[in-house]
Jmol script that loads the backbone (N, CA, C; Angstrom):
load data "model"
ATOM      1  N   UNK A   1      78.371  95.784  92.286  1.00  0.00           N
ATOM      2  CA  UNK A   1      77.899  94.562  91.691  1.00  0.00           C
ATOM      3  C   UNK A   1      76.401  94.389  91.906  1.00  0.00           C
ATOM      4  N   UNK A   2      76.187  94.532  92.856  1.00  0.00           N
ATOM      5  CA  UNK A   2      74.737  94.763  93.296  1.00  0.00           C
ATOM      6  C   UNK A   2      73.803  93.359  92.968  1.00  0.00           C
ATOM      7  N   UNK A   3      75.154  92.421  93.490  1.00  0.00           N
ATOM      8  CA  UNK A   3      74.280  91.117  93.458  1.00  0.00           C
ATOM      9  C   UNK A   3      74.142  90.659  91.945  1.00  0.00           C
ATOM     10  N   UNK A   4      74.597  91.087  90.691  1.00  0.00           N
ATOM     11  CA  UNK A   4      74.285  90.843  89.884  1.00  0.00           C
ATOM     12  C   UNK A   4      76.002  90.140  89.184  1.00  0.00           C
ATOM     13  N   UNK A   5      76.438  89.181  89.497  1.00  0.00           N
ATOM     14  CA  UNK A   5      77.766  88.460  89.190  1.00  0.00           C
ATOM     15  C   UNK A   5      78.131  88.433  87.822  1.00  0.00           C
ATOM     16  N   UNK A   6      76.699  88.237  86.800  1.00  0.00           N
ATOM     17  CA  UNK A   6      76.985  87.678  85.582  1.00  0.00           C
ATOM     18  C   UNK A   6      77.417  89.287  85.074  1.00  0.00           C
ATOM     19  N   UNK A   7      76.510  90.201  85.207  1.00  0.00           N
ATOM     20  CA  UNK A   7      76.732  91.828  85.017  1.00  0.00           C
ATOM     21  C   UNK A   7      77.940  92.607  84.687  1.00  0.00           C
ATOM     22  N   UNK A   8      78.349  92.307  86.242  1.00  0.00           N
ATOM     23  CA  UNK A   8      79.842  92.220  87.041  1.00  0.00           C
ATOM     24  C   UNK A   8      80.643  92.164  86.356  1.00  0.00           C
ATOM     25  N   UNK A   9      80.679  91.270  85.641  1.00  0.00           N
ATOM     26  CA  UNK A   9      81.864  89.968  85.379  1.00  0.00           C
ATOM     27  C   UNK A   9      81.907  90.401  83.819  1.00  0.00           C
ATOM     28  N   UNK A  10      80.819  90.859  83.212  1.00  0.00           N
ATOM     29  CA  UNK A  10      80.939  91.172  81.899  1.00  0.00           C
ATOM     30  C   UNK A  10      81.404  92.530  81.700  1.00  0.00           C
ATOM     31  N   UNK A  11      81.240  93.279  82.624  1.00  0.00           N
ATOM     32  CA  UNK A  11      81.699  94.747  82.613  1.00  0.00           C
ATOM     33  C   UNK A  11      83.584  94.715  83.429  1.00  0.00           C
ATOM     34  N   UNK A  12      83.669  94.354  84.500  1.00  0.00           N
ATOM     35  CA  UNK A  12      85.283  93.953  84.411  1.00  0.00           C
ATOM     36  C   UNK A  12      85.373  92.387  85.482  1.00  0.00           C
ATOM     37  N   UNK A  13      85.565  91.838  84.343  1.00  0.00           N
ATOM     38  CA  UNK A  13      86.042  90.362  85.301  1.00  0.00           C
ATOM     39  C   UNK A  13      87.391  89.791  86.281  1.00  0.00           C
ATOM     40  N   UNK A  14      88.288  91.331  85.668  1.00  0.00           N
ATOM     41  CA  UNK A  14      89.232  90.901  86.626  1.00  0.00           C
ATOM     42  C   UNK A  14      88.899  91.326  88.437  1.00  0.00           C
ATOM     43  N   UNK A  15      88.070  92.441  88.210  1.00  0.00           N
ATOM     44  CA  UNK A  15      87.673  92.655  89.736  1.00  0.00           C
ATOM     45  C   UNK A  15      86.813  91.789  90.177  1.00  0.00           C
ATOM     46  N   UNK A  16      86.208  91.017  89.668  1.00  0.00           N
ATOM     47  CA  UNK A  16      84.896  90.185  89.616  1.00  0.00           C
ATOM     48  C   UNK A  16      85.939  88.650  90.932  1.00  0.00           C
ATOM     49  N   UNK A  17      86.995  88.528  89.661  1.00  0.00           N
ATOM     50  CA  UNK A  17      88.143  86.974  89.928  1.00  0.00           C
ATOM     51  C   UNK A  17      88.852  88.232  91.760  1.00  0.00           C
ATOM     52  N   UNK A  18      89.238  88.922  91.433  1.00  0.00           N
ATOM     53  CA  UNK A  18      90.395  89.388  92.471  1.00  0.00           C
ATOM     54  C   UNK A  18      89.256  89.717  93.732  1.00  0.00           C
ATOM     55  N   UNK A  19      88.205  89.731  93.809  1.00  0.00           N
ATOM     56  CA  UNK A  19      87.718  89.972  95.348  1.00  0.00           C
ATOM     57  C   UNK A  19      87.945  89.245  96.270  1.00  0.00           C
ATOM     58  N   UNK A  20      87.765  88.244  95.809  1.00  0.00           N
ATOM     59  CA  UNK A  20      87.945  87.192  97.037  1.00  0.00           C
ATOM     60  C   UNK A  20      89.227  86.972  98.283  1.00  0.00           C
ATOM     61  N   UNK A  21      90.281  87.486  96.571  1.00  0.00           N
ATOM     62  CA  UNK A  21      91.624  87.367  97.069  1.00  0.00           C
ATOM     63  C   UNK A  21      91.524  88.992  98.245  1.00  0.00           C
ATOM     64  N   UNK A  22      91.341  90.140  97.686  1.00  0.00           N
ATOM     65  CA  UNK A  22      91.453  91.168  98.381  1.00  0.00           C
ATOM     66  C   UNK A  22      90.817  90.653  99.603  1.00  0.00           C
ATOM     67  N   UNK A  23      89.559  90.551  99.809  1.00  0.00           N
ATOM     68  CA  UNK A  23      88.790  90.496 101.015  1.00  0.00           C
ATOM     69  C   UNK A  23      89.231  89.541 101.750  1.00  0.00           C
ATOM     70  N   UNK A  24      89.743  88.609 101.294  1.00  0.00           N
ATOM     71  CA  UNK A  24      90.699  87.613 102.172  1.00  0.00           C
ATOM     72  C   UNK A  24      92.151  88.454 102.940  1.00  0.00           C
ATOM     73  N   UNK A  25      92.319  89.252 102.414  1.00  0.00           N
ATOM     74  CA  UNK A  25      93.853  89.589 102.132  1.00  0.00           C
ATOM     75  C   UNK A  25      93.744  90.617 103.468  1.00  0.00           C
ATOM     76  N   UNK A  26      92.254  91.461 103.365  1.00  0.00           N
ATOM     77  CA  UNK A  26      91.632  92.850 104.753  1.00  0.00           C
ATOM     78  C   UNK A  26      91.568  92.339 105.840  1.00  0.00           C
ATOM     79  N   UNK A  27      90.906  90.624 105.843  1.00  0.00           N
ATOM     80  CA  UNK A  27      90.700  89.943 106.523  1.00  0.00           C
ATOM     81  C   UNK A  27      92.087  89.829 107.130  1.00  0.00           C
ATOM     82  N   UNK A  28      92.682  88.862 106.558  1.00  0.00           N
ATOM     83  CA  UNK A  28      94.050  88.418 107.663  1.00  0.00           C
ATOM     84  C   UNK A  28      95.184  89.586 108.138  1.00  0.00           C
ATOM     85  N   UNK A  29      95.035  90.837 107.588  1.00  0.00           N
ATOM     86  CA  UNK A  29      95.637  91.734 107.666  1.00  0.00           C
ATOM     87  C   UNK A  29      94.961  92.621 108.964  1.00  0.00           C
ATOM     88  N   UNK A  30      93.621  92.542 108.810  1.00  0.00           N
ATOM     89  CA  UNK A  30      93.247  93.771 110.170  1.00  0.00           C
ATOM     90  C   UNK A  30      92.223  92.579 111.806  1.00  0.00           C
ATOM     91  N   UNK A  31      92.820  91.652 111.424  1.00  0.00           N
ATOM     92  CA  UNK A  31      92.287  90.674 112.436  1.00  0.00           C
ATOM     93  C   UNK A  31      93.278  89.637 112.909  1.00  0.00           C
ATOM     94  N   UNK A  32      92.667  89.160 114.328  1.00  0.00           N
ATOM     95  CA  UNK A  32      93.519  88.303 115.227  1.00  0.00           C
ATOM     96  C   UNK A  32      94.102  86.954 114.355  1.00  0.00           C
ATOM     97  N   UNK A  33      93.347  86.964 113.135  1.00  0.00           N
ATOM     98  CA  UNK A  33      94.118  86.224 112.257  1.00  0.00           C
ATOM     99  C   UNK A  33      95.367  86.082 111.559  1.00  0.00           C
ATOM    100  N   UNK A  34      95.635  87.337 111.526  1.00  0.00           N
ATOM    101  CA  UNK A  34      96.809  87.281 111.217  1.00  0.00           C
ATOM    102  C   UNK A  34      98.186  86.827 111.430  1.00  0.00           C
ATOM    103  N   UNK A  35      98.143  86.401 112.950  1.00  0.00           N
ATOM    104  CA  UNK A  35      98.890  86.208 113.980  1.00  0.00           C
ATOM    105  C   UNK A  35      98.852  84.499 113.695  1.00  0.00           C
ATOM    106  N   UNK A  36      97.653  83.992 113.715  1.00  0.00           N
ATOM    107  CA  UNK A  36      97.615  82.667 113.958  1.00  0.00           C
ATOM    108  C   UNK A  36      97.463  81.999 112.487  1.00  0.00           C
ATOM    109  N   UNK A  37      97.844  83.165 111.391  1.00  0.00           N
ATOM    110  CA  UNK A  37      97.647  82.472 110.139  1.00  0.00           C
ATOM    111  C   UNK A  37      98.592  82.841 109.539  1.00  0.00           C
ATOM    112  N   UNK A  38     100.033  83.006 110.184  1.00  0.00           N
ATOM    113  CA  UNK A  38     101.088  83.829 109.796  1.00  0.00           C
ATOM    114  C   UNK A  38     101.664  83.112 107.961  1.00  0.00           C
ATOM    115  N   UNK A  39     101.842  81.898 108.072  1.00  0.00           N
ATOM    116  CA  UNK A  39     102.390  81.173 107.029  1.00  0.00           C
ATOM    117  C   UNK A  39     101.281  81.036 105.846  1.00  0.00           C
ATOM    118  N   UNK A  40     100.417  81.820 106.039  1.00  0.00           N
ATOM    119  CA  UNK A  40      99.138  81.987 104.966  1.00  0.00           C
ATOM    120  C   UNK A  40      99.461  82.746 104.510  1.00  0.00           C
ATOM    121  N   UNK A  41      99.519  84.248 105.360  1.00  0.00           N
ATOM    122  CA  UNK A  41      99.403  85.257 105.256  1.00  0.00           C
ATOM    123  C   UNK A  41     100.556  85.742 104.109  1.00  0.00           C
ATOM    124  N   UNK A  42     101.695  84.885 104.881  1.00  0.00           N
ATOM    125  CA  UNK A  42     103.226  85.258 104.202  1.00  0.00           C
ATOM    126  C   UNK A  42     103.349  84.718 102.473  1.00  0.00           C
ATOM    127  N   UNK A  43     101.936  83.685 102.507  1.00  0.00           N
ATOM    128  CA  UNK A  43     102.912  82.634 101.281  1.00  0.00           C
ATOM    129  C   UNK A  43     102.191  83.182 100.043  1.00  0.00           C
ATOM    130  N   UNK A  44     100.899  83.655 100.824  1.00  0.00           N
ATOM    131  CA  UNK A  44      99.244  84.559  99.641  1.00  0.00           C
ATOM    132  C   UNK A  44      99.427  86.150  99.028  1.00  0.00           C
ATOM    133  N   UNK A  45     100.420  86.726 100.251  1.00  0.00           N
ATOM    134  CA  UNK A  45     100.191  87.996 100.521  1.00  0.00           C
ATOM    135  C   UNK A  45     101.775  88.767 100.522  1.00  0.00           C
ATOM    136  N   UNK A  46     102.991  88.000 100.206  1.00  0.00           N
ATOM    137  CA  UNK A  46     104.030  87.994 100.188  1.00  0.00           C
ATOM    138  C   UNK A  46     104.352  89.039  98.820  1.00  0.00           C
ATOM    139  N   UNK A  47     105.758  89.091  99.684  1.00  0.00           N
ATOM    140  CA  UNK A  47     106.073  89.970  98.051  1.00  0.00           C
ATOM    141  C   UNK A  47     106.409  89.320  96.866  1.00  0.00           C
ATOM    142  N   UNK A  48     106.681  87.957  96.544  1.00  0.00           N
ATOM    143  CA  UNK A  48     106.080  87.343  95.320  1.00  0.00           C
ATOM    144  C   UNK A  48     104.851  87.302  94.867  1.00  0.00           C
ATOM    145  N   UNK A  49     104.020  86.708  95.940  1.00  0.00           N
ATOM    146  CA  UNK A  49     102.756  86.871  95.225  1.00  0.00           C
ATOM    147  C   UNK A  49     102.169  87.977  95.229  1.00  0.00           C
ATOM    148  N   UNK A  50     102.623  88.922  95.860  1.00  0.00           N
ATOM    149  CA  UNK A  50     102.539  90.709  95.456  1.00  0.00           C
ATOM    150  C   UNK A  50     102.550  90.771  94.282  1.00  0.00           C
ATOM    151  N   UNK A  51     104.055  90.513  93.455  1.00  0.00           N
ATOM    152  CA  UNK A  51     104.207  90.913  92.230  1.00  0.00           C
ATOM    153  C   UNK A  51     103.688  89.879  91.203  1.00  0.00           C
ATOM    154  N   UNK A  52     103.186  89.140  91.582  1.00  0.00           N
ATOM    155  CA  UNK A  52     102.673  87.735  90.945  1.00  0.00           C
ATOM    156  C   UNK A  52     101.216  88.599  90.358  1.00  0.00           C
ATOM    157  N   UNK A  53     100.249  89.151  91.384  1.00  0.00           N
ATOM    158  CA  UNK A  53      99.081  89.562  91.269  1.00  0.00           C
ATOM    159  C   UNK A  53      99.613  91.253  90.237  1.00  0.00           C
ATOM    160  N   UNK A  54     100.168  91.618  90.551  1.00  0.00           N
ATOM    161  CA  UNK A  54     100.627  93.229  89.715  1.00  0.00           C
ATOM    162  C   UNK A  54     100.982  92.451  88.401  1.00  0.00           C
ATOM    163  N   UNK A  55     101.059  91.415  87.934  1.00  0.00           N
ATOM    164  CA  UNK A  55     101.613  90.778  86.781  1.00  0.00           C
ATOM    165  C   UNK A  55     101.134  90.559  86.322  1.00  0.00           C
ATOM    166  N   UNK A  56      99.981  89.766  86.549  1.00  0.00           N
ATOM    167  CA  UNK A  56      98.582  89.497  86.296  1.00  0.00           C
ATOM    168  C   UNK A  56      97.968  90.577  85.690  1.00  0.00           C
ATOM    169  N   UNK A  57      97.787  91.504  86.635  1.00  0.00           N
ATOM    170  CA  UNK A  57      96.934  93.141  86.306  1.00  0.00           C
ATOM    171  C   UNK A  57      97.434  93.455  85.314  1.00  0.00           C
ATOM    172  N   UNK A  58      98.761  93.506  84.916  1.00  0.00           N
ATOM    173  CA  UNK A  58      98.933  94.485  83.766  1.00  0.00           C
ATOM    174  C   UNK A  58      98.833  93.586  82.692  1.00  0.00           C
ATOM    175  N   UNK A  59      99.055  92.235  82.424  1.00  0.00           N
ATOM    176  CA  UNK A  59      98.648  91.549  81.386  1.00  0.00           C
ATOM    177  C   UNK A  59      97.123  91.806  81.346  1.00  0.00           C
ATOM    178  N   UNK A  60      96.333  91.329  81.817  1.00  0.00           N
ATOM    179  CA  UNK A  60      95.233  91.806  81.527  1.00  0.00           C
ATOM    180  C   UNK A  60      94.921  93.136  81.215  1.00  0.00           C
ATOM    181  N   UNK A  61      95.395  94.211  82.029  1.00  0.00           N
ATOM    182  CA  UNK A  61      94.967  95.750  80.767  1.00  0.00           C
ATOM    183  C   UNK A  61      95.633  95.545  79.565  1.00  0.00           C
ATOM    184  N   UNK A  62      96.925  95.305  79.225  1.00  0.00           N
ATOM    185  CA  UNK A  62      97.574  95.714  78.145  1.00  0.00           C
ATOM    186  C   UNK A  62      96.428  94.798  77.138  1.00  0.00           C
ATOM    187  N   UNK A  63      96.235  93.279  77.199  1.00  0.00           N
ATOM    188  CA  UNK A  63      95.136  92.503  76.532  1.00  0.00           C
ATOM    189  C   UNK A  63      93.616  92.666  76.445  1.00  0.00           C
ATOM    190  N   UNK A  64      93.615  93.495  77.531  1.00  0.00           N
ATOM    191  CA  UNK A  64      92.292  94.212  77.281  1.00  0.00           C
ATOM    192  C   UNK A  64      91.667  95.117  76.437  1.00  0.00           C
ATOM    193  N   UNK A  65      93.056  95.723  76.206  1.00  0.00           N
ATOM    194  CA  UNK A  65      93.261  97.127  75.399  1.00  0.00           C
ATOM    195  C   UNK A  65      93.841  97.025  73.940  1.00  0.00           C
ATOM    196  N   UNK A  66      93.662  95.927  73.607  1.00  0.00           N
ATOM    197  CA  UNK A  66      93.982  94.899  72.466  1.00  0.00           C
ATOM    198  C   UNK A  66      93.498  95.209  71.242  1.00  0.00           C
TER     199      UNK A  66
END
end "model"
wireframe off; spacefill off
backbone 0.3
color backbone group
């Protein structure tokens, strides 16, 4: 991205929207957070909202590819 959001976002916006979630996701996963943020962790990062986010993804390629 190189600092450049609007760039970013015009070249693929779904990675642009999903960072936050990932880097949140490294976060509570490889830190003492995880422990003390268990009902976060479970409700963001769960296997619904697993397949919630894979659901997402492929609507967006298949509409991308439109």
């Amino acid at each position: 991205m190189h600092g450049n959001i609007r760039q970013a976002y015009g070249h693929n916006p779904l990675m642009v929207l999903l960072s936050p979630y990932v880097l949140t996701g490294f976060v509570l996963q490889y830190s003492p957070l995880r422990k003390t943020q268990a009902d976060f962790h479970r409700r963001f990062y769960g296997k619904t909202a697993s397949l919630l986010v894979f659901g997402m993804i492929i609507v967006y390629w298949i509409g991308r590819n439109l």
